[in-house]
C-alpha positions in Angstrom: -45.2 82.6 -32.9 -45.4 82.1 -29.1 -47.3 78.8 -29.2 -44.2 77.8 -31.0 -41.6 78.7 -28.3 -43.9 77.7 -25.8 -43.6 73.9 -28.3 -39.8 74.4 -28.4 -39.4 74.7 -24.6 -41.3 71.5 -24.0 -39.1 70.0 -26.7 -35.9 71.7 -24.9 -36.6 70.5 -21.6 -37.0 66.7 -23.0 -34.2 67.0 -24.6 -32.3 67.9 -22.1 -34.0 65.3 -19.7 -33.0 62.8 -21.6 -29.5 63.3 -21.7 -28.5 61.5 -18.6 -30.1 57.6 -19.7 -27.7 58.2 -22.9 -24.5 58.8 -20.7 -25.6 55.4 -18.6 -26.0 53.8 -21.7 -22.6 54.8 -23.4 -21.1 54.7 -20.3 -21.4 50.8 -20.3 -19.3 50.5 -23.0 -16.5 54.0 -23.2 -14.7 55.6 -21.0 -16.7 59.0 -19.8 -14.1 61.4 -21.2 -15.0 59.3 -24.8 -17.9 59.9 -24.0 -17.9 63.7 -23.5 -15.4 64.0 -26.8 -17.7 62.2 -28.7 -20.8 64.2 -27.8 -19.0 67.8 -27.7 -18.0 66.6 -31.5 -21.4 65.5 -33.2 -22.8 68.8 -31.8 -20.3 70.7 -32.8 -21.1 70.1 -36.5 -24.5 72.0 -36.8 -23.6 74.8 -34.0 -20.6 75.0 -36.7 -22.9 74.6 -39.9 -25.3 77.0 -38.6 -22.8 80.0 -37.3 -21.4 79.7 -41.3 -24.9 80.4 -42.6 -25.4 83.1 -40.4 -22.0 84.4 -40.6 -21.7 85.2 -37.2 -17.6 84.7 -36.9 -15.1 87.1 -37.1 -11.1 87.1 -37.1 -11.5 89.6 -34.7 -12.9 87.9 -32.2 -9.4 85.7 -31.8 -7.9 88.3 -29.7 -10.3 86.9 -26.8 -9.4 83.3 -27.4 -8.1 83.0 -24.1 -11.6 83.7 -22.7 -13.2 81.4 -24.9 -10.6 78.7 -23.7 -12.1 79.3 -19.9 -15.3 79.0 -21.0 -14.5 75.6 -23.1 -13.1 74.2 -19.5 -15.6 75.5 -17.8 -18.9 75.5 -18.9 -18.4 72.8 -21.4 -15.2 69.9 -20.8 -15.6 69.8 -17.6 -19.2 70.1 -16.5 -19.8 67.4 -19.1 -17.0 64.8 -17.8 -18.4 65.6 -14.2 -22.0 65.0 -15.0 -20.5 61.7 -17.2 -18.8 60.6 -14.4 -21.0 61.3 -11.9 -24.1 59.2 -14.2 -21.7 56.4 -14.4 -21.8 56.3 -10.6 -25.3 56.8 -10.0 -29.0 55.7 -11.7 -29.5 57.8 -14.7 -32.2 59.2 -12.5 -31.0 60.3 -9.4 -28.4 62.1 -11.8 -31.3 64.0 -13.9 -32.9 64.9 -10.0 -29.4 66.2 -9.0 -29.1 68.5 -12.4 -31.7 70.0 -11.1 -29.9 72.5 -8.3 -27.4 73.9 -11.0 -29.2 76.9 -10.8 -28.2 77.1 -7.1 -24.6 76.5 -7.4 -25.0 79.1 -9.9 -26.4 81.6 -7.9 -23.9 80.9 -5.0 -21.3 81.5 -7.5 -22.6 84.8 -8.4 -22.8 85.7 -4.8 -19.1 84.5 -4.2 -17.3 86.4 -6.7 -19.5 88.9 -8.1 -20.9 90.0 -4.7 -23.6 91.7 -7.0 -26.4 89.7 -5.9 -29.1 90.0 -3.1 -29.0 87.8 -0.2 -32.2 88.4 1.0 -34.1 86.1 3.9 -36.3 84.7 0.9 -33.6 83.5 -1.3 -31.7 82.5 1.2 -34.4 80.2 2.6 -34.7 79.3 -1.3 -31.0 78.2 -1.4 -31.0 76.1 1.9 -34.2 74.1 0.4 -32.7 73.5 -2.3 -29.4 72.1 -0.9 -31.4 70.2 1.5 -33.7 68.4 -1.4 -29.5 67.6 -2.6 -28.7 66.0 1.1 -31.6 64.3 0.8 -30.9 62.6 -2.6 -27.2 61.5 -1.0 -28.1 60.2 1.8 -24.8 59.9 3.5 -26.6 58.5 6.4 -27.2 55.4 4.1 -24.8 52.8 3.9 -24.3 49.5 2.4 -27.1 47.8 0.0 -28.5 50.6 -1.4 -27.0 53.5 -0.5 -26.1 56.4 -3.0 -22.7 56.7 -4.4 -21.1 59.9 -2.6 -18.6 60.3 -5.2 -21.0 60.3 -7.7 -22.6 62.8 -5.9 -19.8 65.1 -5.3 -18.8 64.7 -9.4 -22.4 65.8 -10.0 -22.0 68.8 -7.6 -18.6 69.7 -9.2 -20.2 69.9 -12.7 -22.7 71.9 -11.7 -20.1 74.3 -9.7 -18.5 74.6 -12.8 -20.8 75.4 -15.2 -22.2 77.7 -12.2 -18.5 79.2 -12.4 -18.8 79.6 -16.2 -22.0 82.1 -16.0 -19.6 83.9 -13.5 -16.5 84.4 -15.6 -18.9 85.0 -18.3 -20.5 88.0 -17.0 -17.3 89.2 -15.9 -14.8 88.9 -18.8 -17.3 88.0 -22.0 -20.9 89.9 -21.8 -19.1 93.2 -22.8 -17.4 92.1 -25.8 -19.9 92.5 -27.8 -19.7 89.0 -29.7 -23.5 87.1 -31.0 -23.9 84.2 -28.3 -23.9 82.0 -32.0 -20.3 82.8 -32.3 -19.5 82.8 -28.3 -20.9 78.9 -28.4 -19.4 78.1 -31.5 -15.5 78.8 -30.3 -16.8 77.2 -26.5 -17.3 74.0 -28.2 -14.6 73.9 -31.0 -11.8 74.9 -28.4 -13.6 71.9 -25.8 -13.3 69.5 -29.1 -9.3 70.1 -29.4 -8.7 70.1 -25.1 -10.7 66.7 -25.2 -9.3 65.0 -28.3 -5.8 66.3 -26.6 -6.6 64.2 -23.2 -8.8 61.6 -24.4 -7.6 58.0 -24.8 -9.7 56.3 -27.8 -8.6 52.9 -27.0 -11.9 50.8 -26.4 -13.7 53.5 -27.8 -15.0 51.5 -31.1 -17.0 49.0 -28.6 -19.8 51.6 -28.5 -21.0 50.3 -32.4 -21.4 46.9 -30.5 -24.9 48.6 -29.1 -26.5 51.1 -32.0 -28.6 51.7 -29.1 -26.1 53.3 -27.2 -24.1 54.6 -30.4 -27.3 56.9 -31.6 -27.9 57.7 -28.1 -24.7 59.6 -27.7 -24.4 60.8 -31.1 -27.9 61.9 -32.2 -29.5 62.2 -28.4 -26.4 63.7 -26.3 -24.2 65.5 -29.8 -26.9 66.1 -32.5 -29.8 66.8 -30.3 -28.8 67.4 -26.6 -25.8 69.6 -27.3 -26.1 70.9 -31.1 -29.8 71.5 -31.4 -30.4 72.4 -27.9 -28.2 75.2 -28.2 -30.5 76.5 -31.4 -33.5 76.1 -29.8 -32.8 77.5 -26.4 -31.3 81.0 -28.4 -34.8 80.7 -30.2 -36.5 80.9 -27.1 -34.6 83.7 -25.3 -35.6 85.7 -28.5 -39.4 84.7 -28.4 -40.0 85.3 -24.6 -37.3 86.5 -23.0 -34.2 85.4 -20.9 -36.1 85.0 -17.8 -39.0 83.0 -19.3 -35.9 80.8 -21.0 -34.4 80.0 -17.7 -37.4 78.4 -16.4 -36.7 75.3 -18.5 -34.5 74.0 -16.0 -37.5 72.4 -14.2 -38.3 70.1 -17.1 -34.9 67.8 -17.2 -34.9 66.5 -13.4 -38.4 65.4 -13.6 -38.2 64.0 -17.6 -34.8 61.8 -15.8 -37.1 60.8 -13.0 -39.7 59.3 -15.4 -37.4 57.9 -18.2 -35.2 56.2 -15.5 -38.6 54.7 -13.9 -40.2 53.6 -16.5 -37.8 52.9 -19.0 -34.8 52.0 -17.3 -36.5 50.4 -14.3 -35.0 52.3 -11.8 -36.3 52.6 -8.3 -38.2 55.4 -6.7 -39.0 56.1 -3.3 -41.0 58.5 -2.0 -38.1 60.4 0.1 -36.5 60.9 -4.0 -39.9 62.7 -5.0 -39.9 65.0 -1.8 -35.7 66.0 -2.7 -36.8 66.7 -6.3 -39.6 68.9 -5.1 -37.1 70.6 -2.4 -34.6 71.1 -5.0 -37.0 72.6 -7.5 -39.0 74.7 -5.2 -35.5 75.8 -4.2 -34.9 77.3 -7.4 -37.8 78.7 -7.5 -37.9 80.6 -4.5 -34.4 81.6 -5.3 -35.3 83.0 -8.9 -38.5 84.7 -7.7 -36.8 86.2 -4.4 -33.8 87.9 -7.1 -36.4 89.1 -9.3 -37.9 90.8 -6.6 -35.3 92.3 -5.0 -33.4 93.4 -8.3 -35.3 92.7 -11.5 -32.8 94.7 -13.8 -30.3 93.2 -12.6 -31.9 89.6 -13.1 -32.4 89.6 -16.8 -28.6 90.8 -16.6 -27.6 88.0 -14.5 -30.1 85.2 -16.6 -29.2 86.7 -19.9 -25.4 85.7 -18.9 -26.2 82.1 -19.0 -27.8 82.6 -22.8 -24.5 83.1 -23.7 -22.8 79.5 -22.9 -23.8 76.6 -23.9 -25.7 74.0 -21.5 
């Protein structure tokens, strides 16, 4: 049974690394609040579907509707406009490579507001690597011809703050409740579905059939697969190894956005891209090893929080 968690986290991370060449490819054609409505509805059906066949809701749960609501801004309507917005702006890979340091905003958001977590020399050290390996993919030294989009940069850094935010409020005001993480994501994403549809303008949003390239890329690669399935998968995981062996996935979506962008996309890579990727991921990883040493309870607490939102 472990060789096939160990198969469903490759699959997760690919997944997930894919995401970002579907956005640039819908994002030719729709607006990226389109495309986030469209996305958050095609994987809404099976996270739906599957809660009902495992009966995991309740008419009790209503009464906390107003935490689910946070969580639907947070952790889903607006980290997905952000990272839309910010993949319009930039090449589909330099936005995978930036996705890569949300488990840094995260942790700076624990340290912020829960004031829980360790600061120690190591993590900190962690942190500032990995926030350099983010400078170094902006570039704001860089102007004219060539130069990174800043606000691109800054959307992709405000997606990632707010999902970072979500696992916050989630530890706070949700872990306690005592509610399956099949039911928590399945009133996330509904509640996202109805705030979107409410904001979204669909005018222009029937060109995207004009490219079934770009059509099946948001609805079967960023709602079926990257948001629906995902989800499934990931929960599988945490139950097969753990919550701590689950959160290591995040290094598999930067670099699967680095290759597709290369080599199918044609996007450019330079050498100082590959050495920010490796800062931002050996970031996180110093970070996630430095907390598990100096509080490993309290880890699989803090990691087992972000199990119960959907990425």
């Amino acid at each position: 049974m472990k060789n096939i968690a160990y198969m469903a986290f490759a699959i997760l991370g690919l997944i997930w690394g894919t995401n970002f060449i579907y956005m640039k490819w819908a994002v030719a054609l729709i607006s990226p609040s389109q495309i986030v409505l469209l996305r958050i509805l095609f994987g809404f059906l099976p996270i739906l579907i599957y809660a009902l066949m495992t009966r995991a809701l309740r008419w009790s749960h209503l009464r906390h509707a107003h935490h689910f609501l946070v969580m639907a801004l947070l952790a889903t309507d607006i980290y997905y406009f952000a990272f839309a917005k910010g993949t319009a702006l930039l090449m589909s890979s330099v936005a995978g490579m930036l996705s890569g340091a949300i488990p840094l905003f995260t942790f700076v958001c624990a340290l912020l507001f829960l004031r829980e977590e360790p600061l120690t020399r190591r993590v900190a050290a962690g942190v500032a690597l990995g926030f350099a390996g983010v400078l170094l993919i902006a570039r704001p030294w860089a102007t004219g011809v060539g130069g990174i989009s800043l606000e691109g940069v800054a959307y992709m850094v405000l997606g990632s703050l707010s999902v970072g935010c979500s696992f916050v409020y989630a530890k706070r005001f949700i872990t306690g409740l005592g509610i399956s993480p099949v039911a928590l994501c399945t009133y996330q994403i509904g509640l996202a579905v109805i705030l979107m549809a409410a904001v979204t303008d669909l005018h222009g949003v029937g060109q995207l059939l004009q490219s079934p390239k770009a059509f099946l890329g948001l609805a079967v690669g960023l709602g079926l697969l990257g948001t629906g399935l995902a989800y499934i998968i990931y929960y599988f995981i945490v139950q097969r190894l753990g919550a701590l062996a689950a959160s290591s996935v995040t290094y598999i979506p930067p670099v699967v956005a680095l290759l597709i962008g290369v080599f199918v996309a044609n996007e450019p890579v330079h050498a100082v891209d590959l050495l920010a990727v490796g800062a931002i991921l050996g970031g996180v990883y110093i970070v996630q090893s430095g907390r598990a040493r100096a509080a490993r309870p309290h880890t699989e607490t803090a990691v087992s929080v972000s199990s119960k939102t959907c990425r």
